[in-house]
C-alpha positions as CSV (number, residue, x, y, z in Angstrom):
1,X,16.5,-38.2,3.6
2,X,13.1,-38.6,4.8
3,X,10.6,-35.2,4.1
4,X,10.8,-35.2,8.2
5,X,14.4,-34.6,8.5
6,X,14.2,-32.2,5.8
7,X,11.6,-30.2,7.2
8,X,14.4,-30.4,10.3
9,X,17.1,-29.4,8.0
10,X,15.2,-26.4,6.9
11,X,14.3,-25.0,9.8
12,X,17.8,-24.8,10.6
13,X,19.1,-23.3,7.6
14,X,19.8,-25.4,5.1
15,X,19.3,-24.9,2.0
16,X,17.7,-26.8,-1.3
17,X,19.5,-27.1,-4.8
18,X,16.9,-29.1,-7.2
19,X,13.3,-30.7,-7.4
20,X,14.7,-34.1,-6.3
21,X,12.9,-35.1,-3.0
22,X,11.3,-31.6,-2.2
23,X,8.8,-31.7,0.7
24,X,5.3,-31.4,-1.3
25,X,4.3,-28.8,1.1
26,X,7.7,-27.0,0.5
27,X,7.3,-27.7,-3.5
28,X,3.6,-25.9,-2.4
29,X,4.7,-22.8,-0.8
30,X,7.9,-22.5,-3.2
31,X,5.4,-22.1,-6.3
32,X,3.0,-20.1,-4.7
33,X,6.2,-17.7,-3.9
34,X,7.1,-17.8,-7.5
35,X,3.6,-17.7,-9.1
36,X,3.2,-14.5,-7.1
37,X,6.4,-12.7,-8.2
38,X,6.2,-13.6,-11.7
39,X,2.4,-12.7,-12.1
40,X,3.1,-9.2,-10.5
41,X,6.1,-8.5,-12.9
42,X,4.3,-9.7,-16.1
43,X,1.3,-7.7,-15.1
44,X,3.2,-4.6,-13.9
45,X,5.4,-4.9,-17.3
46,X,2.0,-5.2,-19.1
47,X,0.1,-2.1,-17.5
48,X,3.7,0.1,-18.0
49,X,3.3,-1.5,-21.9
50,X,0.2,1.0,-21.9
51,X,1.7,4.1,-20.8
52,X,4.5,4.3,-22.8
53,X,3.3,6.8,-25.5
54,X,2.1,8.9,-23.0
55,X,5.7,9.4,-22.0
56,X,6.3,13.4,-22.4
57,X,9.9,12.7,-24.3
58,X,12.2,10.4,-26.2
59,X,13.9,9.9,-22.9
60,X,10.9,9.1,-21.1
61,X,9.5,6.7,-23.5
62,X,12.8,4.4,-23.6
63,X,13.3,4.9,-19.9
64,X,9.5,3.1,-19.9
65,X,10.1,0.3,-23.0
66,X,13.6,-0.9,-20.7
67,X,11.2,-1.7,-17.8
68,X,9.0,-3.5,-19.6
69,X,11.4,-5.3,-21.0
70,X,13.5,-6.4,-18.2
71,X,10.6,-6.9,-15.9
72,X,9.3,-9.4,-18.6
73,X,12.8,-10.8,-18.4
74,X,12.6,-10.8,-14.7
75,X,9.7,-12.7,-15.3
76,X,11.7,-15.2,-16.9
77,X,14.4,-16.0,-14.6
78,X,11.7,-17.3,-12.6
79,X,9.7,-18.9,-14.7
80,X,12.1,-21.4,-16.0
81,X,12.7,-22.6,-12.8
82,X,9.5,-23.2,-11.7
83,X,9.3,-25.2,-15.4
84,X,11.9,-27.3,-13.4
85,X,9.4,-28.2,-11.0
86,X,6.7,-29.4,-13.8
87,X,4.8,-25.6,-14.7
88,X,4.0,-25.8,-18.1
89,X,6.3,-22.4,-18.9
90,X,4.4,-21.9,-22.5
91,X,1.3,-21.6,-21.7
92,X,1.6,-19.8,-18.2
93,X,2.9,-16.7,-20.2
94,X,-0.3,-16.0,-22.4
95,X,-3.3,-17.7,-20.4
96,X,-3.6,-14.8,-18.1
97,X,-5.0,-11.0,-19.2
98,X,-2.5,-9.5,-17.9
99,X,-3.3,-6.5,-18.5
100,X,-6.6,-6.7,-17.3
101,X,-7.4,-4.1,-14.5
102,X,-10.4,-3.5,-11.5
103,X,-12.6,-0.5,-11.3
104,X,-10.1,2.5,-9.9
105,X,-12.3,2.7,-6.8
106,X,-12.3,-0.7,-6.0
107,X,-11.6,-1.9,-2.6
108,X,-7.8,-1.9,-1.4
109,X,-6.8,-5.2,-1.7
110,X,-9.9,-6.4,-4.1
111,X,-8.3,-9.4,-6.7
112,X,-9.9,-10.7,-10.2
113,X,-9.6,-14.0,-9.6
114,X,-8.1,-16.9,-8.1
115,X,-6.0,-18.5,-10.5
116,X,-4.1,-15.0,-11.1
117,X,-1.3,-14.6,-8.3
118,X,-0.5,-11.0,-8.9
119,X,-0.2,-9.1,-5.9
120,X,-3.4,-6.8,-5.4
121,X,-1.8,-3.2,-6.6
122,X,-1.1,-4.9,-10.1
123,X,-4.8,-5.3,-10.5
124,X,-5.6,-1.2,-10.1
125,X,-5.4,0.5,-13.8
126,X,-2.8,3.8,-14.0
127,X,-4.0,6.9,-15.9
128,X,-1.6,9.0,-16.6
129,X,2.5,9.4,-17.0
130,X,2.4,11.0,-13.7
131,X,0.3,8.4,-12.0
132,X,2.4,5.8,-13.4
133,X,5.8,7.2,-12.5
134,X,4.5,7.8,-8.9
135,X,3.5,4.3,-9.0
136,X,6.3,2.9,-9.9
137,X,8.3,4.9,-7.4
138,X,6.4,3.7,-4.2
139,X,6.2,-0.2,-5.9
140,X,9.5,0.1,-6.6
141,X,10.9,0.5,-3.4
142,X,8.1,-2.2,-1.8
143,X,9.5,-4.6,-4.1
144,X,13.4,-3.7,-3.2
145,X,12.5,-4.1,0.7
146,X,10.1,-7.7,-0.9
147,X,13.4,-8.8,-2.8
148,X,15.8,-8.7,0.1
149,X,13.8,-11.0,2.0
150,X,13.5,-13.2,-1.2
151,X,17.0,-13.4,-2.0
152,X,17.5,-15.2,1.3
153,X,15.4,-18.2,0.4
154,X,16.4,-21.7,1.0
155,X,16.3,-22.6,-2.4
156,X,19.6,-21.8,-3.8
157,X,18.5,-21.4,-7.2
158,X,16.0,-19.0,-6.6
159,X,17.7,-17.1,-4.3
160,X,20.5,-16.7,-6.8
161,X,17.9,-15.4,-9.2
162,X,16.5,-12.5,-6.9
163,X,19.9,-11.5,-6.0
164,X,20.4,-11.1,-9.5
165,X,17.3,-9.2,-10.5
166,X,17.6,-7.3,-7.5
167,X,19.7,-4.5,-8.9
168,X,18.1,-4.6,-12.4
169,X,14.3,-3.5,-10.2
170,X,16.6,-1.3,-7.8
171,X,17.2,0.6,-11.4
172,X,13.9,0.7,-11.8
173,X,12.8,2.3,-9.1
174,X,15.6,5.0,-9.9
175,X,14.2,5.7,-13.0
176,X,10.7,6.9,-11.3
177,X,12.8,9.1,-8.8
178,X,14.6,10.4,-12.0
179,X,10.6,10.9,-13.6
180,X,9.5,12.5,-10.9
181,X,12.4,15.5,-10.8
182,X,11.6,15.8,-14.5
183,X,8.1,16.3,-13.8
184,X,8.3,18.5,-11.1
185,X,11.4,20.7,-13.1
186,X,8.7,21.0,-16.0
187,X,6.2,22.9,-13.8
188,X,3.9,20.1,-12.6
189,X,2.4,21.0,-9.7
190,X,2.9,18.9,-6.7
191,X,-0.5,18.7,-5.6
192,X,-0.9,16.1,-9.0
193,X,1.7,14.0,-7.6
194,X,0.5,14.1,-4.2
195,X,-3.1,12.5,-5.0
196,X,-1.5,9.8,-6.9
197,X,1.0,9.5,-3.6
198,X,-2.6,9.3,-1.8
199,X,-3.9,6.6,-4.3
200,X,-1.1,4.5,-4.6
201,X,0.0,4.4,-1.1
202,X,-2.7,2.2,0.5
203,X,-2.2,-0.4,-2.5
204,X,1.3,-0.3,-2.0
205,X,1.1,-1.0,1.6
206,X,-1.7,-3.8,1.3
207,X,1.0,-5.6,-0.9
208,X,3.0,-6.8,2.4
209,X,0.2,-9.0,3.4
210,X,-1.9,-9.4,6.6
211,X,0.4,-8.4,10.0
212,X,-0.9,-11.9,11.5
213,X,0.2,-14.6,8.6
214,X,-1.6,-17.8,9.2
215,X,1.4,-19.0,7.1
216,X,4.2,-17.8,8.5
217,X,5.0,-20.0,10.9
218,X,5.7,-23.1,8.0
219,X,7.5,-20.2,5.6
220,X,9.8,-19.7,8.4
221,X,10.3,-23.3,9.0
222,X,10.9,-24.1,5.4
223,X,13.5,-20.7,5.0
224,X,11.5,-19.3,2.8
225,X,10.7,-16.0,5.1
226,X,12.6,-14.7,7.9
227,X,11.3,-11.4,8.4
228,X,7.9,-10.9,9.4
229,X,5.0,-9.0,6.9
230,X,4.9,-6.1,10.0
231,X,9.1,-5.7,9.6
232,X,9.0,-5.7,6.0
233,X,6.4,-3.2,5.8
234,X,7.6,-0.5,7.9
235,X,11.2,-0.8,6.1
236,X,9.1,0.4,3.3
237,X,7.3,3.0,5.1
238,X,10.5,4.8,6.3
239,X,12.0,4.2,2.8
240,X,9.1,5.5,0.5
241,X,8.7,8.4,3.6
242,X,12.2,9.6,3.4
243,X,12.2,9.8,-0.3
244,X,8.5,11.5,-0.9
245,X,10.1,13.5,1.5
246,X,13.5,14.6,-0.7
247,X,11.1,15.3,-3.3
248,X,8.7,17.7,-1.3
249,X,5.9,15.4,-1.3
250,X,3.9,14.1,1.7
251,X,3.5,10.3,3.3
252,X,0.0,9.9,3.6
């Protein structure tokens, strides 16, 4: 099958189950995809690494070790396969400084540098349990709205793999609604949460990307997108809204 007719085949659903004869652009756009997603879990698992003696209980602090772990897991799952495609697994796992951070204040959106594909929020440092759990709350439920898109992908593979790490994050993000009661029930005041709602929130929402993708157009051709960033991001918005909400906290 010429890469033509697969670019055809593509664009009208089909699907991809190996390496063997992938498009380059598609084999471009397919490790871009993955570079991203497993940079933002190994970084996320490495900046929740830091907080987890500042967990307030037992509880707390095993609640925050099982993310990392499984995130770093996650990690994996995707990372093999794109060792199927010739990464060189090994040494993508400990070249980046992954839990290097930017200023606080830096710009929304502001990276480190090019070679690290995290998405932007990953690169802003938490400071407290508080900050962190709120953080991982709003994330959470960005990367739950991210991974439903993802798990529709037009390589098999890797869509398999996001459907199966979709519950595992989902259980995450449970967790940091779980943190968040416990904090509140302990007398916290809500005005603490609510500027690290006001922080995080911005970041969160910069992860969906630009509204006008100059990319889009050839993701959706090759099945590897089929909702728009726009869509995805105001699934989150009513999501993260509705729950701040439960909790007596305010969308920004």
């Amino acid at each position: 099958m010429s890469e033509m007719s697969i670019t055809d085949y593509l664009a009208k659903g089909g699907q991809l189950t190996s390496p063997i004869n992938v498009p380059a652009r598609y084999r471009a756009e397919l490790m871009r995809l993955m570079a991203s997603f497993v940079d933002s879990e190994l970084a996320g698992a490495a900046g929740f690494a830091d907080m987890i003696n500042s967990g307030p209980g037992i509880k707390e602090r095993i609640a925050a070790a099982k993310i990392v772990l499984e995130k770093t897991d996650n990690a994996d799952k995707v990372l093999k396969i794109m060792g199927e495609f010739g990464a060189n697994t090994d040494r993508y796992a400990t070249h980046h400084p992954w839990t290097d951070r930017l200023d606080r204040n830096a710009a929304v959106g502001a990276t480190r540098n090019a070679q690290d594909m995290r998405l932007s929020v990953f690169n802003y440092p938490l400071t407290t349990w508080q900050d962190a759990v709120v953080m991982n709350m709003l994330m959470g439920l960005a990367v739950g709205v991210q991974l439903s898109e993802l798990s529709r992908v037009s390589y098999q593979p890797l869509a398999e793999a996001f459907r199966e790490i979709t519950p595992i994050e989902v259980n995450h993000t449970d967790l940091a609604i779980e943190g968040i009661e416990h904090i509140l029930a302990k007398g916290t005041s809500k005005e603490v949460l609510q500027d690290s709602v006001n922080y995080w929130w911005p970041l969160v929402d910069a992860s969906f990307g630009q509204a006008v993708s100059t990319r889009a157009k050839q993701l959706t051709q090759f099945g590897l997108r089929h909702s728009t960033n726009t869509e995805l991001r105001e699934k989150w918005d009513k999501l993260a809204s509705d729950q701040l909400d439960a909790l007596g906290l305010t969308a920004p």
